[in-house]
C-alpha angles and dihedrals in degrees: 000000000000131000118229125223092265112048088047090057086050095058095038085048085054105043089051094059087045108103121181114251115271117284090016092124099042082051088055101050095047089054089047093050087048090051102047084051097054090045086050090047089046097051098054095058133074094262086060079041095063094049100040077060098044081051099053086045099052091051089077132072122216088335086084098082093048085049099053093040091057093043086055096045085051092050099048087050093055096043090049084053102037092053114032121200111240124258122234105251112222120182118192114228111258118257120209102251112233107222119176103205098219120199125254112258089168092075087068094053101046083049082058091052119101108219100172114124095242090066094083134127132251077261104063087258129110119242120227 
């Protein structure tokens, strides 16, 4: 169904004399600017996260899988060395240490050693 001429300039004719109701604009801005706010708010947190991921994700063909796999794998390796298991401490008993006390035979020998300066070498040292 097509519209003639003139029904086409009547409704044209309409629509120019209709005016939205007073404080409609300012209503709309207010419930954009809302709206804009809660989509920012949802987006920082991890709920915004979770889909800022889903979107990157969902960018890519077949390469997804490889990529999630990867990010997985990545984040599996950082928690196992982030957080250690702990290791089973085992302390030996403790065994009673056998020592002999010898006597000293170098006394003897350093009694032997001239240290007189006299006693140097053609060098300036002592020989000993």
């Amino acid at each position: 169904m097509n519209p003639s001429l003139e029904q086409l300039e009547t409704l044209l004719a309409l629509k120019r004399d209709e005016r939205p109701q007073e404080g409609y604009w300012r209503n709309f801005v207010v419930d954009f600017h809302q709206r804009q706010h809660m989509d920012a708010v949802e987006r920082t947190g991890l709920k915004g996260m979770m889909a800022k991921t889903s979107d990157w994700f969902g960018q890519f063909g077949a390469a997804r899988w490889a990529y999630g796999a990867g990010m997985a794998y990545a984040c599996a390796t950082v928690i196992f060395f982030v957080f250690p298991r702990e290791a089973d401490k085992v302390v030996p008993a403790a065994t009673p240490v056998k020592y002999e006390v010898l006597p000293m035979p170098a006394t003897e020998q350093l009694q032997e050693l001239d240290l007189t300066p006299e006693a140097k070498s053609s060098d300036g040292e002592q020989v000993f």
